[in-house]
PQR file with spaces between the fields and no chain letter, atoms N, CA, C, O and H, PARSE charges and radii, in Angstrom:
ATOM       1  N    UNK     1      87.349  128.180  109.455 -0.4000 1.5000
ATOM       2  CA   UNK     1      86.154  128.660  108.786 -0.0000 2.0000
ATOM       3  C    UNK     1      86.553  129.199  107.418  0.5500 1.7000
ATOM       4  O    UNK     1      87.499  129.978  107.304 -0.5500 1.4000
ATOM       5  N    UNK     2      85.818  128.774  106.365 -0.4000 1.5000
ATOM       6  CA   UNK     2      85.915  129.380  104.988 -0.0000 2.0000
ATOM       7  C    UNK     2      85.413  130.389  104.646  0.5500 1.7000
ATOM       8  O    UNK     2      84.590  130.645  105.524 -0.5500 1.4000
ATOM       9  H    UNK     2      85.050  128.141  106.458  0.4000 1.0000
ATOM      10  N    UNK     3      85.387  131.180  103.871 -0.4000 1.5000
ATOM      11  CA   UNK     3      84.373  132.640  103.472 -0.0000 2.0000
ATOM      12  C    UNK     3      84.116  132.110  102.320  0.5500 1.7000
ATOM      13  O    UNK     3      84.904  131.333  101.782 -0.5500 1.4000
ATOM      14  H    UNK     3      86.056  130.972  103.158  0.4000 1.0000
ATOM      15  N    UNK     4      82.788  132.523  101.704 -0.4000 1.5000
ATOM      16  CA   UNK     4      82.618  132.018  100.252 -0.0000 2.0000
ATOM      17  C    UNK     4      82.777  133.425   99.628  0.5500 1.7000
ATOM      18  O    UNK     4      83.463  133.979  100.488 -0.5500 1.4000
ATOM      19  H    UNK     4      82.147  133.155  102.141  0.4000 1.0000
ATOM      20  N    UNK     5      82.609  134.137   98.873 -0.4000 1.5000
ATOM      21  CA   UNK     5      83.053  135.253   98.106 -0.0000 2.0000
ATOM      22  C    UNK     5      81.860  136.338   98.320  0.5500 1.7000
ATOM      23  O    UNK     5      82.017  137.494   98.713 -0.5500 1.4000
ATOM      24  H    UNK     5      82.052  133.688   98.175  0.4000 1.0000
ATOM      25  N    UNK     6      80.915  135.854   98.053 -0.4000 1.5000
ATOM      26  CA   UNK     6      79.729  136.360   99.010 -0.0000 2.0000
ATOM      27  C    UNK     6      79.739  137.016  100.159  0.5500 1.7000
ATOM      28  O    UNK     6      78.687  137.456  100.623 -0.5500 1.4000
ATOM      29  H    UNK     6      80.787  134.915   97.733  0.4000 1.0000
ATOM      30  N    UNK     7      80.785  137.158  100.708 -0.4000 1.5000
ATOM      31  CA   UNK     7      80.203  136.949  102.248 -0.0000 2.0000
ATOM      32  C    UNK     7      81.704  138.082  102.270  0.5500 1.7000
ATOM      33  O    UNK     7      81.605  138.918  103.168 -0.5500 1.4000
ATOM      34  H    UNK     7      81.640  136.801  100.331  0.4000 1.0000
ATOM      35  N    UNK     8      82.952  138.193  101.467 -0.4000 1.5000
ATOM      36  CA   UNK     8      83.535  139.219  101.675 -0.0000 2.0000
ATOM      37  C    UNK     8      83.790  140.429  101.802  0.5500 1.7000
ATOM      38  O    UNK     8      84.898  140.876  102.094 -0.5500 1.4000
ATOM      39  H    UNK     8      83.032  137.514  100.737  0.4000 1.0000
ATOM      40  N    UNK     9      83.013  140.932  101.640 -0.4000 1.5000
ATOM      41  CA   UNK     9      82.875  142.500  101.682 -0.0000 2.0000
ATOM      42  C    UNK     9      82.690  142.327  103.302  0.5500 1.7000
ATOM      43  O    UNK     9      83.345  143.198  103.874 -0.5500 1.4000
ATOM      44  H    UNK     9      82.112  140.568  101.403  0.4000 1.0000
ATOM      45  N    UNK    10      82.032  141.511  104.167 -0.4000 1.5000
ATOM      46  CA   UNK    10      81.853  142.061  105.323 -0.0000 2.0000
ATOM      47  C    UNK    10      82.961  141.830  106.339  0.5500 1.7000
ATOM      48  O    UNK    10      82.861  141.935  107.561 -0.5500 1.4000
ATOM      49  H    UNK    10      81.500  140.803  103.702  0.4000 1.0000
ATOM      50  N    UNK    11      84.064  141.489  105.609 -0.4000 1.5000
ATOM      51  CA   UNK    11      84.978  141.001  106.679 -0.0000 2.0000
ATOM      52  C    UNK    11      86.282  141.863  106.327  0.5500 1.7000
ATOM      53  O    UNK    11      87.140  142.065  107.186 -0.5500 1.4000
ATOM      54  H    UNK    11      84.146  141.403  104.616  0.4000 1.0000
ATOM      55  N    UNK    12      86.402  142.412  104.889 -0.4000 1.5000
ATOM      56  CA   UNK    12      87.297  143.308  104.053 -0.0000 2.0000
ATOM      57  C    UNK    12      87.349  144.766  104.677  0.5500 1.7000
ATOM      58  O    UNK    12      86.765  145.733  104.188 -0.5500 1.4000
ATOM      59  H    UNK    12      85.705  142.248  104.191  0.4000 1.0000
ATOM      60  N    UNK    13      88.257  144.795  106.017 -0.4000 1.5000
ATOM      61  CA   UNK    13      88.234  146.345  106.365 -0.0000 2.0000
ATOM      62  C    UNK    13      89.339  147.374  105.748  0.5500 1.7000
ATOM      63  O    UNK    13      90.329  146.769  105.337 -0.5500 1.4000
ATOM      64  H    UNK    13      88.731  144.009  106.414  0.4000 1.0000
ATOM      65  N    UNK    14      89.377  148.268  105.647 -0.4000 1.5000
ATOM      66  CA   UNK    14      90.759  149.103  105.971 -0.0000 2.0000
ATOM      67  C    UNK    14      91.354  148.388  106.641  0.5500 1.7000
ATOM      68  O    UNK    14      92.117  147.584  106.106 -0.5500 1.4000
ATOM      69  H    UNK    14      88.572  148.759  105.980  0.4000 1.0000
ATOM      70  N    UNK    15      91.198  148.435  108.195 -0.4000 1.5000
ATOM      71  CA   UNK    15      92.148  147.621  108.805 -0.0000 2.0000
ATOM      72  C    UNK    15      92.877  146.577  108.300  0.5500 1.7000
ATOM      73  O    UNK    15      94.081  146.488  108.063 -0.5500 1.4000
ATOM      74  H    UNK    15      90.578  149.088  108.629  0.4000 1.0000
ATOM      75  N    UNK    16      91.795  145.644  108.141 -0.4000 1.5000
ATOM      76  CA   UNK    16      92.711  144.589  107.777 -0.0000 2.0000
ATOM      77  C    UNK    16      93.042  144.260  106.260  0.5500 1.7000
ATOM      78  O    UNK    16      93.435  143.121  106.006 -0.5500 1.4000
ATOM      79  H    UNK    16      90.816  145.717  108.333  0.4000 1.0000
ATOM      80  N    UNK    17      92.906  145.205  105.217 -0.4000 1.5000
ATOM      81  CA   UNK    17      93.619  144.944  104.111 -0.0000 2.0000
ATOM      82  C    UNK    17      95.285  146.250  104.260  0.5500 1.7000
ATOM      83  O    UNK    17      96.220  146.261  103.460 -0.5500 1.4000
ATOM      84  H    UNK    17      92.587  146.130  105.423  0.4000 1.0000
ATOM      85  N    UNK    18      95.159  147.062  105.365 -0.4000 1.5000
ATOM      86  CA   UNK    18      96.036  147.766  105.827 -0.0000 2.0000
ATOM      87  C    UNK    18      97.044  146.465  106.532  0.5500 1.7000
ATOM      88  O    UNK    18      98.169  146.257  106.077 -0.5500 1.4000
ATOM      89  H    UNK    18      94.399  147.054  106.016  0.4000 1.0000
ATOM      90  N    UNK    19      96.584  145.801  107.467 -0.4000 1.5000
ATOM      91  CA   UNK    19      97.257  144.267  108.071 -0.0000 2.0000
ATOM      92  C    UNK    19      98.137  143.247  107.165  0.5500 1.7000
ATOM      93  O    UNK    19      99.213  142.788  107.550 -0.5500 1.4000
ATOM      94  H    UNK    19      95.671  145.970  107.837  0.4000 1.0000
ATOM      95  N    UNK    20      97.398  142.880  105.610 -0.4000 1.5000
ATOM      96  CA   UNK    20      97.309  142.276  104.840 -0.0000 2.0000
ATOM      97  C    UNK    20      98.484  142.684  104.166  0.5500 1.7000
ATOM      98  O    UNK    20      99.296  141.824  103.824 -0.5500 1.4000
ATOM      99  H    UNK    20      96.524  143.253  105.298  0.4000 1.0000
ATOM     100  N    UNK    21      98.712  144.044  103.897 -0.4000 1.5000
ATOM     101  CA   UNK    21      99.569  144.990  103.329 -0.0000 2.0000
ATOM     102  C    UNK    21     101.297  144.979  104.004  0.5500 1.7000
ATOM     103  O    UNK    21     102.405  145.091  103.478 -0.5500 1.4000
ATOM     104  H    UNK    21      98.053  144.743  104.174  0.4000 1.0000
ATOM     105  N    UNK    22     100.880  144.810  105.224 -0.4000 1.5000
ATOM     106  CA   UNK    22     102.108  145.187  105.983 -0.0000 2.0000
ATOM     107  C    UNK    22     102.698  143.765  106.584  0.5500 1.7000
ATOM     108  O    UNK    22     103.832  143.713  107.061 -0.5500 1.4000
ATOM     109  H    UNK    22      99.980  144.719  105.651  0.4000 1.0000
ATOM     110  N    UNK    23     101.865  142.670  106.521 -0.4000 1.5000
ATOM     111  CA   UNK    23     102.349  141.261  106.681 -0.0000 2.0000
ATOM     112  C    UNK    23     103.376  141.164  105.148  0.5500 1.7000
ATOM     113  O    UNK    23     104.594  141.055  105.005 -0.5500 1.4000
ATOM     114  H    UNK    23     100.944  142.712  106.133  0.4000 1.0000
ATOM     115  N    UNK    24     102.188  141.266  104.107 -0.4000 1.5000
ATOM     116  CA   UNK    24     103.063  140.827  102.929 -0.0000 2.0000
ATOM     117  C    UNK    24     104.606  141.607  102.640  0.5500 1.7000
ATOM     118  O    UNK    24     105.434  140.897  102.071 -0.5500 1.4000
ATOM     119  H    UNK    24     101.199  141.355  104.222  0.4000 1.0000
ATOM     120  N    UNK    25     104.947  142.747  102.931 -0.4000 1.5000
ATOM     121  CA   UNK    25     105.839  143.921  102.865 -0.0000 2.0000
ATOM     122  C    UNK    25     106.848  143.140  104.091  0.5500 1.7000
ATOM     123  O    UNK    25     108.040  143.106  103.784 -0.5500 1.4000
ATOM     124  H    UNK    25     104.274  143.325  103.394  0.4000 1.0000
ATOM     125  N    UNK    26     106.489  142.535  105.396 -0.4000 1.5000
ATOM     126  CA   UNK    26     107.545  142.155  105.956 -0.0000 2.0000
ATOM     127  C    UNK    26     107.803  140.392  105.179  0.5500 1.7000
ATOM     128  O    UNK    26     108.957  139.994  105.018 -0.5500 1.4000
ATOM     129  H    UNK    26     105.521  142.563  105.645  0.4000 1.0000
ATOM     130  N    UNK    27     106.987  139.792  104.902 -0.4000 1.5000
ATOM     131  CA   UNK    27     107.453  138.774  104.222 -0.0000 2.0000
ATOM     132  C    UNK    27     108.641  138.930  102.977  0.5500 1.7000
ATOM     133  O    UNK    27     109.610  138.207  102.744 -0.5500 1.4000
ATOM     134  H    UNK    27     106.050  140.116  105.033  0.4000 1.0000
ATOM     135  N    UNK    28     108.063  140.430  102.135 -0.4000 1.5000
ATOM     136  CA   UNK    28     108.819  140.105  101.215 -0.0000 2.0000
ATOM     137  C    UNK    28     110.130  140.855  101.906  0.5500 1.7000
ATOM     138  O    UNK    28     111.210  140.436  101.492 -0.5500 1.4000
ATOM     139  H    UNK    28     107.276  141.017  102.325  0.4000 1.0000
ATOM     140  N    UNK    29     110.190  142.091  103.076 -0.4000 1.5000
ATOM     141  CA   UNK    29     111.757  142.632  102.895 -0.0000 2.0000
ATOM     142  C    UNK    29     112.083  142.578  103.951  0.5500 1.7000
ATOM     143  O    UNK    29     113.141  143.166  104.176 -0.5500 1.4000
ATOM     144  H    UNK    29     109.312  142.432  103.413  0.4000 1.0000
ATOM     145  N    UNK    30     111.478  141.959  105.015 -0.4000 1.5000
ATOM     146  CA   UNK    30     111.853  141.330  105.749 -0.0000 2.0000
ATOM     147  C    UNK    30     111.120  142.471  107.370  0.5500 1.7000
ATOM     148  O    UNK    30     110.188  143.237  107.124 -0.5500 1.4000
ATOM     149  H    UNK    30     110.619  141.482  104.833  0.4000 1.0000
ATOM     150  N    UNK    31     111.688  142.396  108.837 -0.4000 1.5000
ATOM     151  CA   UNK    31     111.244  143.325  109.890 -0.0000 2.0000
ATOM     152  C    UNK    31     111.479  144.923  109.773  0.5500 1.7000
ATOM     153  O    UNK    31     112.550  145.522  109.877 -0.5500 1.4000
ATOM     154  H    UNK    31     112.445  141.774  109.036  0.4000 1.0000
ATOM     155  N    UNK    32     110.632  145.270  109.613 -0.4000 1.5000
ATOM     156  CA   UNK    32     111.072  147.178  109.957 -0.0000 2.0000
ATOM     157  C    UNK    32     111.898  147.554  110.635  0.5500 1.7000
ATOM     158  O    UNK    32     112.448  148.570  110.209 -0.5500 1.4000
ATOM     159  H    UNK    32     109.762  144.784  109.528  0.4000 1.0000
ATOM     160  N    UNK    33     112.376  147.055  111.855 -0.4000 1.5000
ATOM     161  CA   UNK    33     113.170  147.494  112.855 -0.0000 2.0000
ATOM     162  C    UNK    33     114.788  147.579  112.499  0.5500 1.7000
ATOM     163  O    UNK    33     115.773  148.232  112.844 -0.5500 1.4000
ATOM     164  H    UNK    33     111.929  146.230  112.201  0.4000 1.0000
ATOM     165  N    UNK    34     114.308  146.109  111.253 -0.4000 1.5000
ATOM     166  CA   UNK    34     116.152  145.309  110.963 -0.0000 2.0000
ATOM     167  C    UNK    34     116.496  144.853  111.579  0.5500 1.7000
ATOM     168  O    UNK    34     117.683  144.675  111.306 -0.5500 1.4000
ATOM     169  H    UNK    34     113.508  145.579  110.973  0.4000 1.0000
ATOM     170  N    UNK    35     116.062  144.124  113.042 -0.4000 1.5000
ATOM     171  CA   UNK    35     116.997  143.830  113.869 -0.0000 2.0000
ATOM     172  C    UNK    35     116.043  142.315  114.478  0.5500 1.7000
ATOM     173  O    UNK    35     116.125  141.910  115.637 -0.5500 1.4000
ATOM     174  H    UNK    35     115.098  144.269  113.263  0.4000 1.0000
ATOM     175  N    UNK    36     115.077  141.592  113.268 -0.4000 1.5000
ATOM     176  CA   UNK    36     114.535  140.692  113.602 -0.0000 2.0000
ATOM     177  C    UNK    36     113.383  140.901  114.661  0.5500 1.7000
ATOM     178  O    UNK    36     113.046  141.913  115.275 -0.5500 1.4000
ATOM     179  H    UNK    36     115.010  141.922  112.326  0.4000 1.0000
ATOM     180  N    UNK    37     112.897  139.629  114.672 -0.4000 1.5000
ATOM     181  CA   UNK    37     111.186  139.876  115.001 -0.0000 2.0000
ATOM     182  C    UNK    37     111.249  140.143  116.860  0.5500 1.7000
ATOM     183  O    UNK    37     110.182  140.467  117.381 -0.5500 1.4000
ATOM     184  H    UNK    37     113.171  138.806  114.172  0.4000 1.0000
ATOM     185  N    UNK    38     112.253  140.023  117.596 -0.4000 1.5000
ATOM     186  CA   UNK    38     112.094  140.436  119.086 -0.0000 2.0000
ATOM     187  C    UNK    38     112.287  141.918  119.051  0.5500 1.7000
ATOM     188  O    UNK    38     112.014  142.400  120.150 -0.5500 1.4000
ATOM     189  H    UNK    38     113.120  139.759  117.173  0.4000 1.0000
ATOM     190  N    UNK    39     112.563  142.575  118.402 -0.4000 1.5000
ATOM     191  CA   UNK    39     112.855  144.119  118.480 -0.0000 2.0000
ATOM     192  C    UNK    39     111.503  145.059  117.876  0.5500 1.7000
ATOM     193  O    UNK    39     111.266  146.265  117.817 -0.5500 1.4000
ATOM     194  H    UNK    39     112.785  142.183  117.509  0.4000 1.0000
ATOM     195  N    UNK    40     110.539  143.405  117.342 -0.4000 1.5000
ATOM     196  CA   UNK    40     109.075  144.367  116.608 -0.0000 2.0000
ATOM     197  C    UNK    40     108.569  144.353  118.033  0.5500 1.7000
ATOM     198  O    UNK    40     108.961  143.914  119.114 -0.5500 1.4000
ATOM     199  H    UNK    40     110.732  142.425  117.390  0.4000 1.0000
ATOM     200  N    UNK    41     107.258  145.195  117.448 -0.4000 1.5000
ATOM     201  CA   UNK    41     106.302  145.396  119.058 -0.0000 2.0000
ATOM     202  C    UNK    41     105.486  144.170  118.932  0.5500 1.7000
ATOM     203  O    UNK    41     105.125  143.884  117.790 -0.5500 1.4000
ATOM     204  H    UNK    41     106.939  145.551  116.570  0.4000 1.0000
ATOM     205  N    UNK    42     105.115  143.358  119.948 -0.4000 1.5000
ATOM     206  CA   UNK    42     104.162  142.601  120.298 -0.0000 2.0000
ATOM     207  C    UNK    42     103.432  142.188  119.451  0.5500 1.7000
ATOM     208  O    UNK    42     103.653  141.075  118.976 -0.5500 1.4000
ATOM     209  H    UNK    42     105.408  143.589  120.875  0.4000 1.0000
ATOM     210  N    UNK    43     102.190  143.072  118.948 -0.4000 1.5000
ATOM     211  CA   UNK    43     101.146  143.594  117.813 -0.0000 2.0000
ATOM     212  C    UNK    43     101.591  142.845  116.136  0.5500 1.7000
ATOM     213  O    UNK    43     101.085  142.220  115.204 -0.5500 1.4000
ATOM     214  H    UNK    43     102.010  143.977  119.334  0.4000 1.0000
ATOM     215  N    UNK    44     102.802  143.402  116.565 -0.4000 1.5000
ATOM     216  CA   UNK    44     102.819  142.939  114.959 -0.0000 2.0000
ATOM     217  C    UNK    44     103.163  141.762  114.865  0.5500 1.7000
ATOM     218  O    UNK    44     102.718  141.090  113.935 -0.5500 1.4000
ATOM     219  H    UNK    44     103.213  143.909  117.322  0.4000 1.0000
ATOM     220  N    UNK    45     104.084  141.184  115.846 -0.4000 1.5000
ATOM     221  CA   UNK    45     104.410  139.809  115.878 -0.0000 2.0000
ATOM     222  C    UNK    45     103.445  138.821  115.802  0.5500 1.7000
ATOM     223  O    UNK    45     103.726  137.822  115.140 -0.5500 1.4000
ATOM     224  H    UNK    45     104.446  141.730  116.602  0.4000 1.0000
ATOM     225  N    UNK    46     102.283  138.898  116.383 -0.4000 1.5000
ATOM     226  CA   UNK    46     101.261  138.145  116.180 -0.0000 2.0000
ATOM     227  C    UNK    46     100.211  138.064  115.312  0.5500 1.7000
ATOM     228  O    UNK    46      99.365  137.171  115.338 -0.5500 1.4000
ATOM     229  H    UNK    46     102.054  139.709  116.920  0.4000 1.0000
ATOM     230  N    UNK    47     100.250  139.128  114.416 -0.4000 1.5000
ATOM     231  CA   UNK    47     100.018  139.831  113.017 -0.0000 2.0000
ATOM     232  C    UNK    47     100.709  138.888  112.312  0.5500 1.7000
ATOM     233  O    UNK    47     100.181  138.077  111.551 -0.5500 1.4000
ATOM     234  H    UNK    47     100.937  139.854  114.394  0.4000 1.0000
ATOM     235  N    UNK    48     102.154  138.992  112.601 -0.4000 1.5000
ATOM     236  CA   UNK    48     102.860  137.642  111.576 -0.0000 2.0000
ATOM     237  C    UNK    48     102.304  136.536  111.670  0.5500 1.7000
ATOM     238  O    UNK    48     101.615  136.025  110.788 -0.5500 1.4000
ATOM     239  H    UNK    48     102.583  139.651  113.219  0.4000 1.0000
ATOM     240  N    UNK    49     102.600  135.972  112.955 -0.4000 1.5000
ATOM     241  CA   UNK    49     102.086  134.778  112.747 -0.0000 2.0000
ATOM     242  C    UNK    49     100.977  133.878  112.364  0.5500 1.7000
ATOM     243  O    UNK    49     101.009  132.716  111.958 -0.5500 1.4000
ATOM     244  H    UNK    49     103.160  136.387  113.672  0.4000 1.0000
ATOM     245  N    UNK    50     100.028  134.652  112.577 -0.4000 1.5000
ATOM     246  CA   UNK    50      98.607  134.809  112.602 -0.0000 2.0000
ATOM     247  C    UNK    50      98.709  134.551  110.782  0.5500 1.7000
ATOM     248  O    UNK    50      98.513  133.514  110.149 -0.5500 1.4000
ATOM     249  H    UNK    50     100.003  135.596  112.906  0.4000 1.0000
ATOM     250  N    UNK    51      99.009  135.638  110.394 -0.4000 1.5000
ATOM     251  CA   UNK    51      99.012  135.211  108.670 -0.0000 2.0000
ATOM     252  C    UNK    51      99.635  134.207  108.210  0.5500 1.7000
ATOM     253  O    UNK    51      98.973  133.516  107.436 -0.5500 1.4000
ATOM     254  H    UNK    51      99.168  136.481  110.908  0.4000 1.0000
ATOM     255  N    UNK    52     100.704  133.875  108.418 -0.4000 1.5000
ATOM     256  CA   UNK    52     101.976  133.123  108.550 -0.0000 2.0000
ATOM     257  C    UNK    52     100.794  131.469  109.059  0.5500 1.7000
ATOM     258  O    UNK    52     101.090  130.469  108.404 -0.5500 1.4000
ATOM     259  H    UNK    52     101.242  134.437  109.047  0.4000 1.0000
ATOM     260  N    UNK    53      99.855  131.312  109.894 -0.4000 1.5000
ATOM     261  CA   UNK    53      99.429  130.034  110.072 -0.0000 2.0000
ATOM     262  C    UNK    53      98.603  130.161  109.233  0.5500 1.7000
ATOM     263  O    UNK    53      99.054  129.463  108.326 -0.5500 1.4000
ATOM     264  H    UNK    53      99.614  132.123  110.426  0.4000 1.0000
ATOM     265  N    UNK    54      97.257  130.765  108.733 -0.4000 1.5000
ATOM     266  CA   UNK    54      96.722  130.628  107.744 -0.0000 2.0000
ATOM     267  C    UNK    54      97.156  130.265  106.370  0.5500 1.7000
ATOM     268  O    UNK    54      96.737  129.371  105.635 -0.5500 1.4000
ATOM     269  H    UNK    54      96.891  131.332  109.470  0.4000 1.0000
ATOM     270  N    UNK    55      98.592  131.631  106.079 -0.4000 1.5000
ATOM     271  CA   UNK    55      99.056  130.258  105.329 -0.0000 2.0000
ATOM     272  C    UNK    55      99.423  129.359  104.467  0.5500 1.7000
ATOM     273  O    UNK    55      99.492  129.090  103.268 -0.5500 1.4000
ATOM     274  H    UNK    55      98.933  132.357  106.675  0.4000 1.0000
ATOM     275  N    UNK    56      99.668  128.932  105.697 -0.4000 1.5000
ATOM     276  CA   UNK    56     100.688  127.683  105.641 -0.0000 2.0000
ATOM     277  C    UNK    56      99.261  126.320  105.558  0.5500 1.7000
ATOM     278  O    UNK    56      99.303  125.238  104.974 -0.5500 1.4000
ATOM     279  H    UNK    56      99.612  129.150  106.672  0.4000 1.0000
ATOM     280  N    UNK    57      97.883  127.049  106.545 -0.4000 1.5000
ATOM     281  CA   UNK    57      96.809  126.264  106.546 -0.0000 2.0000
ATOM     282  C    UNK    57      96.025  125.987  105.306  0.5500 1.7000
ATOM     283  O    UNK    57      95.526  124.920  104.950 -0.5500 1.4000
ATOM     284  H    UNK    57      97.848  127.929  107.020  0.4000 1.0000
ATOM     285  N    UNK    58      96.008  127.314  104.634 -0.4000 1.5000
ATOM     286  CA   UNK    58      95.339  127.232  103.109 -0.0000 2.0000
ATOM     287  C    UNK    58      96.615  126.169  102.090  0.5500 1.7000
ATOM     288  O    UNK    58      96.462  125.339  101.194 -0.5500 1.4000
ATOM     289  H    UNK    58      96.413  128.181  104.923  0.4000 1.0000
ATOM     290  N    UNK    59      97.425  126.541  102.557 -0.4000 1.5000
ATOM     291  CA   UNK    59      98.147  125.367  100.898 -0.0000 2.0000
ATOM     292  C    UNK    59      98.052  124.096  101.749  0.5500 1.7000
ATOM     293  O    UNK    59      97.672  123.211  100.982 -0.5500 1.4000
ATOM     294  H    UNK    59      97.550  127.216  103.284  0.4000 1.0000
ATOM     295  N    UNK    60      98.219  123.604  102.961 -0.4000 1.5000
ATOM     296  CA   UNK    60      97.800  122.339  103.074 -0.0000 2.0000
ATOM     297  C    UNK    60      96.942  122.167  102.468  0.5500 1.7000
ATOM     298  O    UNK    60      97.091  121.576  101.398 -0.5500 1.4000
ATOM     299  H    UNK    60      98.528  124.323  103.584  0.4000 1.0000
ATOM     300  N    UNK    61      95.494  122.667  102.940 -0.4000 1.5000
ATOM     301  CA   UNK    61      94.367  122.730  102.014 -0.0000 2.0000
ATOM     302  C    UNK    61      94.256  122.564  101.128  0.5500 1.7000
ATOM     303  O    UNK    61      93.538  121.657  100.707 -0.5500 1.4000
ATOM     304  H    UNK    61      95.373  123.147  103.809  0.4000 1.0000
ATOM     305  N    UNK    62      95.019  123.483  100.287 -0.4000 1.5000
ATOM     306  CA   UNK    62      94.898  123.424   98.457 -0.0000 2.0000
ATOM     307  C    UNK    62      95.545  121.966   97.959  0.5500 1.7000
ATOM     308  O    UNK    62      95.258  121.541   96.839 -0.5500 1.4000
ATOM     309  H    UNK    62      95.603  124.219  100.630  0.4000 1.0000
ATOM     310  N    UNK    63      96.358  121.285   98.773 -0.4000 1.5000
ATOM     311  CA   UNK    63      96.999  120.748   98.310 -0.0000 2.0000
ATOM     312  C    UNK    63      96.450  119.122   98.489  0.5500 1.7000
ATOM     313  O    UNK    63      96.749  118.291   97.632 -0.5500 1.4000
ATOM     314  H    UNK    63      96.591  121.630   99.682  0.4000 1.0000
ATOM     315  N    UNK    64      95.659  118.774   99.628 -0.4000 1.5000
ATOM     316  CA   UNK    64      94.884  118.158  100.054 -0.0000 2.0000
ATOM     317  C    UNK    64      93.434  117.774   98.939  0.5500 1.7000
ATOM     318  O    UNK    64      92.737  116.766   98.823 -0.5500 1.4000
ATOM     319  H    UNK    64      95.416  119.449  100.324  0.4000 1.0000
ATOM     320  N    UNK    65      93.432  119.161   98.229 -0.4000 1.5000
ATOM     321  CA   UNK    65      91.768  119.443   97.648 -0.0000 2.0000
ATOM     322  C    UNK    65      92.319  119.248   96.222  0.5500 1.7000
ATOM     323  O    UNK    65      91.502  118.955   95.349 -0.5500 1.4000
ATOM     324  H    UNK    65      93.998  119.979   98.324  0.4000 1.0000
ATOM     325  N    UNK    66      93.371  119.355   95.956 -0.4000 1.5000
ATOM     326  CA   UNK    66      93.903  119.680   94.708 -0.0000 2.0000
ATOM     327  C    UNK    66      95.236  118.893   94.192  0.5500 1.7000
ATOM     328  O    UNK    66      96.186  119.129   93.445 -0.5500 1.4000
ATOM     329  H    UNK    66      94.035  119.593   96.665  0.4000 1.0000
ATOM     330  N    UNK    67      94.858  118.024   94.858 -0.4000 1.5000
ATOM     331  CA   UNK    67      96.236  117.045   94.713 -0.0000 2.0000
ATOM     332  C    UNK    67      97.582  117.479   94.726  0.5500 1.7000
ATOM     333  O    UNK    67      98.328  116.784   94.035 -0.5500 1.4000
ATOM     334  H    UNK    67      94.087  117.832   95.465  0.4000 1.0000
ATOM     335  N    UNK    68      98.103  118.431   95.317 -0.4000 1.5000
ATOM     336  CA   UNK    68      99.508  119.217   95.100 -0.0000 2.0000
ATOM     337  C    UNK    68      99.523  120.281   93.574  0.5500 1.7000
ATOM     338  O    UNK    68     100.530  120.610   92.947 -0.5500 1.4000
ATOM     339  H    UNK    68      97.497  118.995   95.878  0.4000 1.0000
ATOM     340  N    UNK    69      98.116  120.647   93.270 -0.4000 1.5000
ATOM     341  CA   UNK    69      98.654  121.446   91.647 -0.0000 2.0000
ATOM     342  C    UNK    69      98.098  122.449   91.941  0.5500 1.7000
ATOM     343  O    UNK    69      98.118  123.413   91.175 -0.5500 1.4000
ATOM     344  H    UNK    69      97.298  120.380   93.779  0.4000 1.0000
């Protein structure tokens, strides 16, 4: 499902720009724990991935819609 821009404010929580925040922070420096993603709790692991398929789903997308540019 797409959001058109319109329609964001209702989906833009704390929560999840708090989510948004703490996906990008382990992308860029890697697990909190240090000791790789079996030593995170549950929660967050699927937090990763979860962002982590979107994505990977949006640049197919873009790339599909946009010829690779």
């Amino acid at each position: 499902m797409r959001l058109q821009r319109k329609d964001f404010s209702n989906y833009i929580t704390d929560e999840l720009s708090q989510l948004i925040q703490m996906w990008h922070r382990i992308s860029a420096y890697g697990w909190p724990q240090g000791k790789g993603y079996l030593a995170e709790p549950e929660f967050v692991r699927s937090i990763v991935e979860l962002f982590d398929r979107e994505k990977a789903g949006y640049i197919a997308w873009e790339k599909k819609n946009n010829g690779g540019h």
